[in-house]
ZAKEPA-326815 format. One record per atom (N, C-alpha, C): residue number from 1; atom name; x, y, z. Coordinates in steps of 0.2 Angstrom, whole numbers, plus 5000, padded with zeros to 4 digits. Each point is the difference from the previous one (the first is absolute). Layout:
N
 seq atom   c1   c2   c3
 NUM   CA    X    Y    Z
...
***
This chain:
293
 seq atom   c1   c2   c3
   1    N 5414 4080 5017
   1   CA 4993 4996 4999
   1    C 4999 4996 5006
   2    N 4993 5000 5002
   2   CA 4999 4995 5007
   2    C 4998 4994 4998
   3    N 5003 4999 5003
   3   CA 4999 4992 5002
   3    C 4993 4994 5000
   4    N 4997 4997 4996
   4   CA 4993 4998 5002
   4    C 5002 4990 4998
   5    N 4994 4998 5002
   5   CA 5000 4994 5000
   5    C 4994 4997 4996
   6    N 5000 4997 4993
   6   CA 4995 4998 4996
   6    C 4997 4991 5004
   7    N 4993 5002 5000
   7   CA 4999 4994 5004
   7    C 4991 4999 4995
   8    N 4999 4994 5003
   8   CA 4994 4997 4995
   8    C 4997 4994 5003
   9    N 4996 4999 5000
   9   CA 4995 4992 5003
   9    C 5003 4993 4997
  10    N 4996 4994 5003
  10   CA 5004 4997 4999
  10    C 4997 4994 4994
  11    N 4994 5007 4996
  11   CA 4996 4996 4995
  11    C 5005 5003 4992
  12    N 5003 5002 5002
  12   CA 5003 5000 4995
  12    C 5004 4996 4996
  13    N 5002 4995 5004
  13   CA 5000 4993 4998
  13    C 5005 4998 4996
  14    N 5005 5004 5002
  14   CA 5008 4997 4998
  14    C 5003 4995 5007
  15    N 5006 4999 4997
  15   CA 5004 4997 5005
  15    C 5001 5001 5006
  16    N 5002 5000 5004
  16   CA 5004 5003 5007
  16    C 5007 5001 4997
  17    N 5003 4997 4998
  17   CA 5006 5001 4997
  17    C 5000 5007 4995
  18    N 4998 4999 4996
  18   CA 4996 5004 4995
  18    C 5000 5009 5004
  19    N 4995 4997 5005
  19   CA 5000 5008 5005
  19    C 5004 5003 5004
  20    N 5006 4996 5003
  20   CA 5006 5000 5000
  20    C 5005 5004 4996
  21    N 4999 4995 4996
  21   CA 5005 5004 4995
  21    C 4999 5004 4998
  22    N 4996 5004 4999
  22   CA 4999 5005 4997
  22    C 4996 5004 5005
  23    N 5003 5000 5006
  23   CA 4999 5001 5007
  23    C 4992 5005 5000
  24    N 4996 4997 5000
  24   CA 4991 5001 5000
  24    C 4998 4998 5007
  25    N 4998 5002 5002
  25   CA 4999 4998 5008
  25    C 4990 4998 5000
  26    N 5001 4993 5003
  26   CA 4992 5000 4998
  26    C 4997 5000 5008
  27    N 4993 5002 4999
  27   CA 4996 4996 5006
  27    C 4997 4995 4997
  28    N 4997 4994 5005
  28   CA 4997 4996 4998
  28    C 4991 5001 5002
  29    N 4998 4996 4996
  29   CA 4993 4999 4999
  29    C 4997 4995 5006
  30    N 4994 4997 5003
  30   CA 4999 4993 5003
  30    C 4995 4997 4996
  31    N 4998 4991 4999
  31   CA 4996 4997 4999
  31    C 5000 4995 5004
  32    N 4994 4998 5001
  32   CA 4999 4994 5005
  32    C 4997 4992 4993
  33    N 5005 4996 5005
  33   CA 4998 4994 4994
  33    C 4997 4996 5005
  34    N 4993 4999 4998
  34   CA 4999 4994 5007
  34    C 4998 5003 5005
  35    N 4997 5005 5004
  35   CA 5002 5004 5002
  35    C 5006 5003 5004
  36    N 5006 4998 4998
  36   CA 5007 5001 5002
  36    C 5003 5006 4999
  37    N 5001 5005 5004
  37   CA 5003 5007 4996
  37    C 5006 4998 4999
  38    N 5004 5004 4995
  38   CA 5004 4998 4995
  38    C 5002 5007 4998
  39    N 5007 5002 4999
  39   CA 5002 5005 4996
  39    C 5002 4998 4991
  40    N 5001 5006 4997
  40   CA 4998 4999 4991
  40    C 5006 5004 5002
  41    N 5006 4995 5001
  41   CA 5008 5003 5004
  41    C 5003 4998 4989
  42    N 4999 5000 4999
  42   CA 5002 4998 4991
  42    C 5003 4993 5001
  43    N 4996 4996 5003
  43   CA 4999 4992 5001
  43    C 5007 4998 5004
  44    N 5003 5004 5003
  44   CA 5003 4997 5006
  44    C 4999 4996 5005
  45    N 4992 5001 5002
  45   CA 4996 4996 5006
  45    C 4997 4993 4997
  46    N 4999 5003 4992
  46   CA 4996 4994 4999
  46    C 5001 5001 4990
  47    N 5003 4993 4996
  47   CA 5002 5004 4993
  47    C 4992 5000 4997
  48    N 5001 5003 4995
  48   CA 4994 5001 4996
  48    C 4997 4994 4998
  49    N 5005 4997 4997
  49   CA 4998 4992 4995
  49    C 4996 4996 5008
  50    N 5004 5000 5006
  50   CA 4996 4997 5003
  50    C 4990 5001 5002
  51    N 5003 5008 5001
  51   CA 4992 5004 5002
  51    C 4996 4996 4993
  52    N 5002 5001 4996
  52   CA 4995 4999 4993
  52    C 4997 4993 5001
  53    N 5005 4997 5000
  53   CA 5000 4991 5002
  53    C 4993 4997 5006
  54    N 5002 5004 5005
  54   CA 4995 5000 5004
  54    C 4994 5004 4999
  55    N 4999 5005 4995
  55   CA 4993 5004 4999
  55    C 4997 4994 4996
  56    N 5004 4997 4994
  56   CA 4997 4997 4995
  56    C 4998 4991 5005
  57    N 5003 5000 5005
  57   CA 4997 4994 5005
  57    C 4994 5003 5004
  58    N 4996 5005 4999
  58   CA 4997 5004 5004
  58    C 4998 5002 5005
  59    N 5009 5004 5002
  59   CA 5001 5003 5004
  59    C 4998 5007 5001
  60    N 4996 5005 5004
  60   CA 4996 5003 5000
  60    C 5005 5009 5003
  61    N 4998 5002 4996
  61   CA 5006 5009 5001
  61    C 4993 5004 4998
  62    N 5004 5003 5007
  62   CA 4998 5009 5000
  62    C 5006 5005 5002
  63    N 4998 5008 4998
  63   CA 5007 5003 4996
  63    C 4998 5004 5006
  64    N 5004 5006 5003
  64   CA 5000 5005 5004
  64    C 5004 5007 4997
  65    N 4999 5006 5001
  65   CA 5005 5004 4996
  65    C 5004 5004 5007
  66    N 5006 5005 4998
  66   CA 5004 4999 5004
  66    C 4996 5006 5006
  67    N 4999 5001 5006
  67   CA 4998 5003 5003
  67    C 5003 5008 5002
  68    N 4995 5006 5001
  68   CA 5005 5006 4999
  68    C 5005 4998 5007
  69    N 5000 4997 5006
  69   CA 5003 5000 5005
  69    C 5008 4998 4999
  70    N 4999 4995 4994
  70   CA 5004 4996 4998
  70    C 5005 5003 4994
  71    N 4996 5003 4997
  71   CA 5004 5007 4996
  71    C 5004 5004 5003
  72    N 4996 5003 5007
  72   CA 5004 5005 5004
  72    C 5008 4998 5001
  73    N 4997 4992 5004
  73   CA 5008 4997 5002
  73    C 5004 4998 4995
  74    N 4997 4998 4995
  74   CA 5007 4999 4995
  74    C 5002 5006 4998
  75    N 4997 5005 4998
  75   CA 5004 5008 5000
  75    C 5001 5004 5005
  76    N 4999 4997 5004
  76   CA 5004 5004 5005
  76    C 5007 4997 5002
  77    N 5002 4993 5000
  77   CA 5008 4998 4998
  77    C 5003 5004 4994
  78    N 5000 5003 4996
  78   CA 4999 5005 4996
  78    C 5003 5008 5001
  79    N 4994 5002 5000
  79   CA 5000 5007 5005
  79    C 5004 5002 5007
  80    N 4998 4997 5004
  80   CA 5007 5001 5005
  80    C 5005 5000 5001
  81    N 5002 4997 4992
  81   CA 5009 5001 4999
  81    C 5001 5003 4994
  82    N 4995 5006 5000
  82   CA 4999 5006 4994
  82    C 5000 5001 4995
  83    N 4996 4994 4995
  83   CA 5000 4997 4998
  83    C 4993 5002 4994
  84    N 5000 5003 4997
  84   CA 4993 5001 4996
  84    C 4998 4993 4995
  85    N 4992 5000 5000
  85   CA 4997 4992 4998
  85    C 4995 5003 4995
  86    N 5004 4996 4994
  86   CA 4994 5000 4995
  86    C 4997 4994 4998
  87    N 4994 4997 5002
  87   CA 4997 4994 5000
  87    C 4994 4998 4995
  88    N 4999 4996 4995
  88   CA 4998 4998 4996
  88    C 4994 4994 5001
  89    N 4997 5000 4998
  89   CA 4992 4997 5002
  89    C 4996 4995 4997
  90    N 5000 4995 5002
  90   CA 4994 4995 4996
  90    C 4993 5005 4996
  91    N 4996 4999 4995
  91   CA 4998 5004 4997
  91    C 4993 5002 5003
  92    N 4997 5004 5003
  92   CA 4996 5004 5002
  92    C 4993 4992 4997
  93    N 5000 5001 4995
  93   CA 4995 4996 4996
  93    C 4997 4995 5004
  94    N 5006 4996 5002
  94   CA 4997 4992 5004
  94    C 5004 5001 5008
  95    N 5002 5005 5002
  95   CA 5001 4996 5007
  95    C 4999 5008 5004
  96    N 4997 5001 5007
  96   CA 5003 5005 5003
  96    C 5004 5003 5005
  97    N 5008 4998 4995
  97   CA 5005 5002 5004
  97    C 5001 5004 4998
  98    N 4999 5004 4996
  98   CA 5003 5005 4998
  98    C 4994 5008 5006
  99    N 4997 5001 4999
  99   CA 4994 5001 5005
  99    C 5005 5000 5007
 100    N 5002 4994 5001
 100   CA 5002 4998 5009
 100    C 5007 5007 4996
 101    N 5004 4996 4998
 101   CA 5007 5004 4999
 101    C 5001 5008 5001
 102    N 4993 5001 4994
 102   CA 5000 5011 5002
 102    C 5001 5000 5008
 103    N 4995 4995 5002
 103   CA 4997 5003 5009
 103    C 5006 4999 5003
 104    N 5004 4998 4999
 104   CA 5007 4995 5006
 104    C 5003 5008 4997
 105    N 5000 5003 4992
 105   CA 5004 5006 4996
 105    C 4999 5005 5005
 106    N 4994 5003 5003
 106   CA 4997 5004 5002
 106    C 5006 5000 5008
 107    N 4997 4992 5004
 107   CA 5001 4999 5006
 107    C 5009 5004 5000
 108    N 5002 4996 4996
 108   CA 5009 5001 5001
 108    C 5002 5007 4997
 109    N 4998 5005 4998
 109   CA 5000 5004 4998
 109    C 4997 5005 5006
 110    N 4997 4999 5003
 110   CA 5000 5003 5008
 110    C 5007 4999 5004
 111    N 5002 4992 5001
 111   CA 5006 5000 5003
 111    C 5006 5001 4998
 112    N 5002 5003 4993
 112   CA 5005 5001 4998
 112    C 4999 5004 4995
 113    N 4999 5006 5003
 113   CA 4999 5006 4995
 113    C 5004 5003 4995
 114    N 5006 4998 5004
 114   CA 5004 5000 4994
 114    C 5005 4997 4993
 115    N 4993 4992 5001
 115   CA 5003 4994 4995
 115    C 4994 5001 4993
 116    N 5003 4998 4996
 116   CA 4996 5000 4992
 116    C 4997 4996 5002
 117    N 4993 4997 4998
 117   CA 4996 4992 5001
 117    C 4998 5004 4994
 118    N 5000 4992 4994
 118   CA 4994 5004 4994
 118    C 4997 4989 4998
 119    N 4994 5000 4998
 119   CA 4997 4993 4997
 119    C 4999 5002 4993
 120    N 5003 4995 4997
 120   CA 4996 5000 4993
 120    C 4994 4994 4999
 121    N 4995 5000 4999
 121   CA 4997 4996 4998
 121    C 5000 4996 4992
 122    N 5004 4993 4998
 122   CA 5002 4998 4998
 122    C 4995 4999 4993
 123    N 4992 5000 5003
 123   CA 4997 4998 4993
 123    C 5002 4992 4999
 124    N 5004 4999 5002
 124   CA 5002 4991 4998
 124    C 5001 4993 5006
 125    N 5002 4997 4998
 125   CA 4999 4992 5004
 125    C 5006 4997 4999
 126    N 5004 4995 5001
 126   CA 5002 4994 5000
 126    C 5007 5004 4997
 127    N 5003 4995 4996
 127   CA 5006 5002 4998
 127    C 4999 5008 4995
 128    N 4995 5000 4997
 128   CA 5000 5007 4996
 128    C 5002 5006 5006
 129    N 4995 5000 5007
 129   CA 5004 5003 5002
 129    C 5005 5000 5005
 130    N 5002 4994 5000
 130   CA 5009 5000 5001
 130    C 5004 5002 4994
 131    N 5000 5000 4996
 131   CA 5002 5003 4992
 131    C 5000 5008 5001
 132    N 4995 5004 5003
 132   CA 5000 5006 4998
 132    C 5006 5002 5008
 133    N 4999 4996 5005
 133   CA 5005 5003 5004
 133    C 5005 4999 4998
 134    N 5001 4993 4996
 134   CA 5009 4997 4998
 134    C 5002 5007 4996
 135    N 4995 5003 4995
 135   CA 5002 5007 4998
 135    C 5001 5005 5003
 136    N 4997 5000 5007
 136   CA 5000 5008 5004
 136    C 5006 5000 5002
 137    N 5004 4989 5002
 137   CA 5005 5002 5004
 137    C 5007 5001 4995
 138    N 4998 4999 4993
 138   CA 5007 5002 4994
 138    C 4999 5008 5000
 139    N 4995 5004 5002
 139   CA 5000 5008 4996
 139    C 5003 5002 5006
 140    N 4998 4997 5009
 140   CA 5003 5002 5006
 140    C 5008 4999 4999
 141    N 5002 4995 4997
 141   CA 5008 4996 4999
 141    C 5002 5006 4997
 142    N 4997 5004 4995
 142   CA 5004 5006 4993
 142    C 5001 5003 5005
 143    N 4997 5001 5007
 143   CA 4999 5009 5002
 143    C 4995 5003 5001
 144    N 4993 4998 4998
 144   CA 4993 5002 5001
 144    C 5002 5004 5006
 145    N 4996 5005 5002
 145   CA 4999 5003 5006
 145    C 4994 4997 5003
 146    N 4999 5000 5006
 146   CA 4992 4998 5003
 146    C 4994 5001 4996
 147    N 5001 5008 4999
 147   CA 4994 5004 4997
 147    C 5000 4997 4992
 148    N 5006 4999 4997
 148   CA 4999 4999 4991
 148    C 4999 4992 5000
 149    N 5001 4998 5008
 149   CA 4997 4991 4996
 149    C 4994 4999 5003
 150    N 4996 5004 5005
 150   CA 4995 5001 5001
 150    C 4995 5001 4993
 151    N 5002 5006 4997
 151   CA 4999 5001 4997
 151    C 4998 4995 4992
 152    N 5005 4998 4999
 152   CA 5001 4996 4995
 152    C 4996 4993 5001
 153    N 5000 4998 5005
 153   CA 4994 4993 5003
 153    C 4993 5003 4998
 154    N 4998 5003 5002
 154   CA 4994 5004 4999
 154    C 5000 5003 4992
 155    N 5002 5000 4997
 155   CA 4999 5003 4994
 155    C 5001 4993 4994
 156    N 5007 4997 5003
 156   CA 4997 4990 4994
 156    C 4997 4995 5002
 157    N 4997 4999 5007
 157   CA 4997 4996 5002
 157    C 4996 4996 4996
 158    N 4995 5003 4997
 158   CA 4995 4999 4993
 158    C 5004 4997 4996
 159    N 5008 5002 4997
 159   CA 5001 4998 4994
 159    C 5001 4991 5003
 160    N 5001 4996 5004
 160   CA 4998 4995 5002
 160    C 4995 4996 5000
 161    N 5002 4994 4993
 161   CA 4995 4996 4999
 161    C 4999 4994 5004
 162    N 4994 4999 5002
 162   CA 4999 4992 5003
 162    C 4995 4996 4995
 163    N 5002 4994 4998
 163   CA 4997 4996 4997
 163    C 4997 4993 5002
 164    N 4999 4997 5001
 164   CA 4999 4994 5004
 164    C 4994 4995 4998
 165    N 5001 4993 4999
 165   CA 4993 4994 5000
 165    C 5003 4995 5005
 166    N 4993 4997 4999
 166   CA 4999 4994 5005
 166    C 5001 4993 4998
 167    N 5001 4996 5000
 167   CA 4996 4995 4997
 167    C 4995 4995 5006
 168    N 5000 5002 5003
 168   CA 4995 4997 5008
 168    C 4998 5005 5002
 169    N 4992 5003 4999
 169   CA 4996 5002 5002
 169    C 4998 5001 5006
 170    N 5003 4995 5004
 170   CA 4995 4999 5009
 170    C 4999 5004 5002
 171    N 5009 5004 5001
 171   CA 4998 5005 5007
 171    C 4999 5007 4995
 172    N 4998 4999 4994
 172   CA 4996 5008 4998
 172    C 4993 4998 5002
 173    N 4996 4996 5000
 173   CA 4994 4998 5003
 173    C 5000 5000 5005
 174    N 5002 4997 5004
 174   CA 5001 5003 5008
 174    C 5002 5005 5003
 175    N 5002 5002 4994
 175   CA 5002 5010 5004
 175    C 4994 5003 4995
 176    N 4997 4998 4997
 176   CA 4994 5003 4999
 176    C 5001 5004 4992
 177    N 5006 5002 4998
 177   CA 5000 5002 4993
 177    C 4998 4995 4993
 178    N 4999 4995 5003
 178   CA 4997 4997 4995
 178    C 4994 4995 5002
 179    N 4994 5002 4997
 179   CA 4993 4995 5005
 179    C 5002 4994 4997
 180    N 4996 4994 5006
 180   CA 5001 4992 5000
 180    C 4998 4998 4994
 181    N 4996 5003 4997
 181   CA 4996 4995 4996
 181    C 5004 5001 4992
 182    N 5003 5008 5000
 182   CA 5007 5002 4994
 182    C 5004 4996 5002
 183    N 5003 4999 5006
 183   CA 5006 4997 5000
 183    C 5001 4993 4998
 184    N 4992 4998 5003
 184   CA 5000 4992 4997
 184    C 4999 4998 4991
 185    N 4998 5005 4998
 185   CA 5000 5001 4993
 185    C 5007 5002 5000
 186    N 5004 5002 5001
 186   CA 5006 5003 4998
 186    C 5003 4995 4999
 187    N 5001 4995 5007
 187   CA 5006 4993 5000
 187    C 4996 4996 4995
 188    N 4993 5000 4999
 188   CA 5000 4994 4995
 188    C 5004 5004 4994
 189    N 4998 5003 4998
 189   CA 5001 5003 4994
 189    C 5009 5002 5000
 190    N 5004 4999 5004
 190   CA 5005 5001 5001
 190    C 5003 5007 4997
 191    N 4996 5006 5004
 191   CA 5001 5007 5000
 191    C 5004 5002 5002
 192    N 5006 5005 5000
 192   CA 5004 5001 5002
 192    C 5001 5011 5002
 193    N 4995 5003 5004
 193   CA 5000 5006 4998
 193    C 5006 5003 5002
 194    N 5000 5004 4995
 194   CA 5005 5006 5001
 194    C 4997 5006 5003
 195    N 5006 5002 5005
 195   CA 4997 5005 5001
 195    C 5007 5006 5002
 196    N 4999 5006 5002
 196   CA 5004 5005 5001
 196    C 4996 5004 5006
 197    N 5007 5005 5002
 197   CA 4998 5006 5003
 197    C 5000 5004 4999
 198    N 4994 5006 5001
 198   CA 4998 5007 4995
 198    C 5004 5005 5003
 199    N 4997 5005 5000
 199   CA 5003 5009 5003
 199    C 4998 4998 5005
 200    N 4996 5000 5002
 200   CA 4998 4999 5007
 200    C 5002 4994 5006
 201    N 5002 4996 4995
 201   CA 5005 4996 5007
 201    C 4995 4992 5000
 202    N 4996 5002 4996
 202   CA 4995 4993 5002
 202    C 5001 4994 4995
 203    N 4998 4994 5001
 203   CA 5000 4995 4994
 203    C 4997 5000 4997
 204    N 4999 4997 4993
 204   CA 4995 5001 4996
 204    C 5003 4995 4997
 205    N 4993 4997 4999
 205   CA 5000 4993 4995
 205    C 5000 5005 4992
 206    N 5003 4996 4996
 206   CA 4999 5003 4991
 206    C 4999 4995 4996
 207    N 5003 4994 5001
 207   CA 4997 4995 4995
 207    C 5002 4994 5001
 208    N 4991 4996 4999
 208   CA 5001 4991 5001
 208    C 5001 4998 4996
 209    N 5007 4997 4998
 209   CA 5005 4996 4998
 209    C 4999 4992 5000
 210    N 4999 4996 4995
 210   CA 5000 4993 5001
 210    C 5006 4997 4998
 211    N 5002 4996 5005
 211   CA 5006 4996 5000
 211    C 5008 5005 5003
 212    N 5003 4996 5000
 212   CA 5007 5005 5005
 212    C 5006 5000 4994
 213    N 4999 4997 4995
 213   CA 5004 5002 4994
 213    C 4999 5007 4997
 214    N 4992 5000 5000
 214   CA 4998 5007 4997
 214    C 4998 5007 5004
 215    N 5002 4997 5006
 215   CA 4998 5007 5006
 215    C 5009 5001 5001
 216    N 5005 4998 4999
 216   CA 5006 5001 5001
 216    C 5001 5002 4994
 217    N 4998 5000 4995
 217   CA 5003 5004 4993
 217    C 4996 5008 4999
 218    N 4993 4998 5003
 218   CA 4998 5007 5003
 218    C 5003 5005 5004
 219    N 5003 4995 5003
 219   CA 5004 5006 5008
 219    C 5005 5002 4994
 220    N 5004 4995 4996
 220   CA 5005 5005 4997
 220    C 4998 5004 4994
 221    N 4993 5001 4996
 221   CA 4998 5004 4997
 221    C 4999 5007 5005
 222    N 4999 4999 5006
 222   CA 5000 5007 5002
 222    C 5005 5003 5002
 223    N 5004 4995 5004
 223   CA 5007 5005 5000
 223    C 5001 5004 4993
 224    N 5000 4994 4994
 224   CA 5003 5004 4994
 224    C 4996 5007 4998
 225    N 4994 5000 5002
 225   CA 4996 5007 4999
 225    C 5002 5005 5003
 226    N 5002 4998 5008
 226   CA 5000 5005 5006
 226    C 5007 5000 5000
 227    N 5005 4999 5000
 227   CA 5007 5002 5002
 227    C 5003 5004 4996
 228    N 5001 5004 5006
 228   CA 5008 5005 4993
 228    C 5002 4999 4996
 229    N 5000 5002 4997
 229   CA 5002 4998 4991
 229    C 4999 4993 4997
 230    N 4993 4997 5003
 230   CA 4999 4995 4999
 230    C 5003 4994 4998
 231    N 5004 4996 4997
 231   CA 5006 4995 4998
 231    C 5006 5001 5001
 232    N 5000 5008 5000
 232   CA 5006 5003 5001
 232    C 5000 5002 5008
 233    N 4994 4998 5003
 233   CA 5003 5000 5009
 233    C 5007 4998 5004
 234    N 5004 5007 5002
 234   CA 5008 4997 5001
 234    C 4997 5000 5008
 235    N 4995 5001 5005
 235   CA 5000 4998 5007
 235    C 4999 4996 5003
 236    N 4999 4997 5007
 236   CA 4997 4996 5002
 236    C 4996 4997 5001
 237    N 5000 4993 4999
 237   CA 4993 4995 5003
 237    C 4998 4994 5005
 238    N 4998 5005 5004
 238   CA 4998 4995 5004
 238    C 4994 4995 5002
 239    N 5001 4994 4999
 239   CA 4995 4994 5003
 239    C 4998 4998 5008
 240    N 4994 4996 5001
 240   CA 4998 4998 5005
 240    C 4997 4993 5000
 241    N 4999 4996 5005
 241   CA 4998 4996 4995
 241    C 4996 4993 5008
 242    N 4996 4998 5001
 242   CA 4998 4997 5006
 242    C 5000 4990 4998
 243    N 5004 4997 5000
 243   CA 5002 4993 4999
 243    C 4999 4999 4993
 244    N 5002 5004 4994
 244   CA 4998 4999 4994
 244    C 5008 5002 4997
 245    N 5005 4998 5003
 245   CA 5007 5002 4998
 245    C 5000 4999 4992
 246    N 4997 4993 4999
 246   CA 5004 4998 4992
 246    C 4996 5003 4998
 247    N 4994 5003 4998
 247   CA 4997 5003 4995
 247    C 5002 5008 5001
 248    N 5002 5003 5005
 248   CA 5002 5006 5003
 248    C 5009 4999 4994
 249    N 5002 4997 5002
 249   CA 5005 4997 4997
 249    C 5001 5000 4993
 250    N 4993 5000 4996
 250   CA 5000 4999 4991
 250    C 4997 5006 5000
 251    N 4996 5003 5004
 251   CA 4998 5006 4998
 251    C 5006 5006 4999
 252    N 5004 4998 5007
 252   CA 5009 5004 4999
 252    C 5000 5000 4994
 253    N 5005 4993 4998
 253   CA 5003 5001 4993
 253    C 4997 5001 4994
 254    N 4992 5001 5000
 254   CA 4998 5005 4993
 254    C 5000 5006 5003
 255    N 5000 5003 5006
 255   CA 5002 5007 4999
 255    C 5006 5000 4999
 256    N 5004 4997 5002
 256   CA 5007 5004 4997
 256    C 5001 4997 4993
 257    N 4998 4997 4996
 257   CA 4999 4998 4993
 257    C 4998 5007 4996
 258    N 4992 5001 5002
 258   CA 4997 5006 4997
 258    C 5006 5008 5002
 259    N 5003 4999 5004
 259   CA 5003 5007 5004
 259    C 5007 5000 5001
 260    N 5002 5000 4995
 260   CA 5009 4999 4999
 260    C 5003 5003 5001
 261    N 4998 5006 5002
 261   CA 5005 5006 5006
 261    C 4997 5000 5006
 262    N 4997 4995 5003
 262   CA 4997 5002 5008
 262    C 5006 5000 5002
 263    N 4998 5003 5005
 263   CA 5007 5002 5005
 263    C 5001 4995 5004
 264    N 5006 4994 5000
 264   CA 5002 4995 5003
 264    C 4992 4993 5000
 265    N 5001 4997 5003
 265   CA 4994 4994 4998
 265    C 4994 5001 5003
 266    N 4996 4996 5001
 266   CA 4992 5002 5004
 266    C 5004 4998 5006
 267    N 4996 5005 5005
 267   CA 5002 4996 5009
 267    C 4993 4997 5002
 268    N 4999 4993 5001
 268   CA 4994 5000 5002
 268    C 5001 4996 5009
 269    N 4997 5002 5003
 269   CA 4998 5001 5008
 269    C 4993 4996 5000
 270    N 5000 4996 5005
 270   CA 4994 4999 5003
 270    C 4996 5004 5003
 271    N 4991 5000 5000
 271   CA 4995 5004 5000
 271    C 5001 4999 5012
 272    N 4999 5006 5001
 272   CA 5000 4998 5007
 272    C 4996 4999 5003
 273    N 4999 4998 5006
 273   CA 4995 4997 5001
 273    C 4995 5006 5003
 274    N 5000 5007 5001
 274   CA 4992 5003 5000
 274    C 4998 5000 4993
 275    N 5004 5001 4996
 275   CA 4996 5001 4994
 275    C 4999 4992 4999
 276    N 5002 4996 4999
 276   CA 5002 4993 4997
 276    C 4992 4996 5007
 277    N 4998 5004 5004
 277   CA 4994 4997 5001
 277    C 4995 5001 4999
 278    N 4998 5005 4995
 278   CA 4994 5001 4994
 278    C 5002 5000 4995
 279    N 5006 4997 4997
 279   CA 5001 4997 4993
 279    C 4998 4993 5000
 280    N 5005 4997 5007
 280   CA 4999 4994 4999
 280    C 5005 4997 4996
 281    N 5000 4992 4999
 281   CA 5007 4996 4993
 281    C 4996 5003 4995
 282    N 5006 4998 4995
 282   CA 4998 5002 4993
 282    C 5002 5008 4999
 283    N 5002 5006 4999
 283   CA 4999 5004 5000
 283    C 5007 5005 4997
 284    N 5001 5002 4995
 284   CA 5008 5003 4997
 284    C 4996 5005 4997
 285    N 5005 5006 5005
 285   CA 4999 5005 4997
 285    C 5007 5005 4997
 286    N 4999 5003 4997
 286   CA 5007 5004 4995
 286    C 4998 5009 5000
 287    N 5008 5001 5002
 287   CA 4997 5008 5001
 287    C 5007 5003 4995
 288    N 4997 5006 4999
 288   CA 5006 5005 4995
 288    C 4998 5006 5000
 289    N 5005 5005 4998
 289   CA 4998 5006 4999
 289    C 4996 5002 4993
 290    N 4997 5006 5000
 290   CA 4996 4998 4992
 290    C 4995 5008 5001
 291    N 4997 5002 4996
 291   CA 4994 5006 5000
 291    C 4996 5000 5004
 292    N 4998 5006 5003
 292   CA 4996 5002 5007
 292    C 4995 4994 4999
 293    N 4999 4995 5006
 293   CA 4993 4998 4998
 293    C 4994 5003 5006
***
């Protein structure tokens, strides 16, 4: 069996430790805060609670996605030590790195004709899709082949739920998914939308939710809809969450109340800072495996 090395962005939005251990190799993303370029290194240059702290003081971010040039050179440390690379992807939907990635696929597939290079488009974001790679690197730990975990990525990506609210508005106004005049209506009214990722990788608002009591008992109505065997889910859950720890915190423990077989506790990770500078504060999201969405 040859040799290959699972690697993924650094919007996946686990740990460094995290990708480490479960030896995941990432490239990182760049945003500029202020106009200051800045790596989205999984808050090593700069933690997350600070970035938030200073968005919420307003501090002004723009996100960058990783370049094919940049692709090449991190798979090419890879490939010259013979080394085949199956790479994993922010989701097609909101960003276009996956786009740059094929092209850098193509480029390095000239210069080493005889190394596997394959990208999966992940369809997902943030820790959900850190979630499906933590799975791609248990099925590679059994024994997967390149080709069978190739395979297997592309074939459950979908079963990958994202769920996710807000309870601050601003920067969905500002990024333009919610207009000013709803948004100002939403904060009086103390809206909370829920929203998800479809099949195709994109966000979608589903429902405005008044109060944060009753938009967190919604997030757990869907899980309990959407996950394998519904209450009887023996998998993992992964959270996210951008300076809202204690409430990210009561959210955990009624999932694991409702889900008495999940698999070990909720892991919840802070939202990183490309994604976490079009969330903005306020924002926990919960992901699980569950029916094709």
């Amino acid at each position: 069996m040859g040799e290959y090395v699972l690697s993924c962005c650094s919007t996946a939005d686990l740990s460094q430790e995290w990708f480490d251990r479960r030896n995941i190799k990432v490239v990182y993303f760049h945003f500029e805060l202020d106009g200051v370029d800045c790596l989205d290194d999984c808050g090593k240059s700069l933690p997350s609670e600070e970035l938030f702290r200073k968005m919420d003081a307003g501090a002004q971010t723009r996100t960058s996605q990783v370049s094919t040039g940049e692709y090449c050179d991190f798979w090419r440390n890879f490939l010259e030590k013979g080394l085949d690379v199956l790479h994993v992807c922010l989701s097609s939907g909101i960003s276009g790195t996956y786009q740059s990635a094929k092209i850098a696929q193509d480029i390095m597939r000239g210069e080493y004709p005889d190394r596997k290079i394959e990208v999966i488009d992940s369809l997902g974001a943030s820790s959900g899709f850190g979630m499906l790679v933590d799975a791609m690197a248990d099925k590679r730990d059994e024994g997967y082949s390149f080709e069978d975990l190739y395979k297997w990525g592309e074939e459950n990506k979908l079963h990958m739920h994202h769920w996710f609210f807000s309870t601050d508005l601003k920067y969905y106004i500002r990024g333009g998914r919610i207009s000013k005049t709803a948004g100002m209506v939403g904060n009086l009214l103390n809206i909370c939308p829920l929203l998800n990722m479809d099949d195709k990788g994109f966000l979608v608002p589903r429902e405005k939710i008044r109060g944060k009591k009753a938009v967190m008992n919604r997030t757990l109505e869907k899980m309990k809809e959407h996950a394998n065997d519904h209450e009887n889910y023996s998998g993992k859950c992964f959270m996210c969450e951008s300076l809202c720890m204690d409430d990210a915190k009561t959210l955990a423990g009624m999932i694991e109340e409702a889900f008495p077989h999940l698999q070990g506790k909720v892991e919840i990770f802070p939202i990183g800072a490309t994604i976490g500078s079009h969330t903005g504060p306020g924002t926990i999201s919960i992901f699980f495996w569950g029916d094709k969405r």
